[in-house]
C-alpha positions in Angstrom: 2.0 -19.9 0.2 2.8 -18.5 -3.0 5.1 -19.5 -5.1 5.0 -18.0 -8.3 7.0 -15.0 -8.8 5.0 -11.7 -8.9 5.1 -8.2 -9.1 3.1 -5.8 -6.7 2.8 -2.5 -8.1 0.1 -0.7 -5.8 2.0 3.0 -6.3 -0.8 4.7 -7.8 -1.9 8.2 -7.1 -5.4 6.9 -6.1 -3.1 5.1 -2.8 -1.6 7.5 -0.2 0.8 4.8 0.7 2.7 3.3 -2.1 3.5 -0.6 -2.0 6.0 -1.8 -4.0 7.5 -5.6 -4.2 8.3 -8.9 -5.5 6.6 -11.7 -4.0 7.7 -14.1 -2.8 10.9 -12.5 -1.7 9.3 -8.9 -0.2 6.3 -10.8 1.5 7.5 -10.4 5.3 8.4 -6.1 4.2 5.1 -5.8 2.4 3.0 -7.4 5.4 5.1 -5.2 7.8 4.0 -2.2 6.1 1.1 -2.7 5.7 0.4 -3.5 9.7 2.1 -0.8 10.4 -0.6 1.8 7.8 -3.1 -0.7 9.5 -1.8 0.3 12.5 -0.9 4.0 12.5 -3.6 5.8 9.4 -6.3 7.9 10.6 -9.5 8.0 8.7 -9.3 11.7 9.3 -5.9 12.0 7.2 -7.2 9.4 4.1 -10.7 11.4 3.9 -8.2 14.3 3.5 -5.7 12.5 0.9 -9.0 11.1 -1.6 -10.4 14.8 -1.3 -7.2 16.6 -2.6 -6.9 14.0 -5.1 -8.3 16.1 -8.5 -8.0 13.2 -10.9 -11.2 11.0 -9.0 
């Protein structure tokens, strides 16, 4: 487990979801939302997302 406080900052434009957090207080949050993108993100939609992205 980590124990070293550190800052997650993965709220770039190049990610269609944003994650933001402190670990290791937000690690539960952070691993529920990412299950749940796991979980619910269609390839279909993403494809979509990188294409209307201009600045890649």
């Amino acid at each position: 487990m980590l124990d070293t406080p550190f800052t997650l900052l993965a709220n770039m434009v190049s990610n269609p979801v944003p994650l933001t957090g402190f670990l290791p207080h937000d690690r539960e949050k952070l691993i529920r939302e990412i299950q749940t993108i796991l979980d619910n993100a269609q390839e279909a939609d993403l494809k979509q997302y990188r294409k209307s992205i201009k600045s890649l």
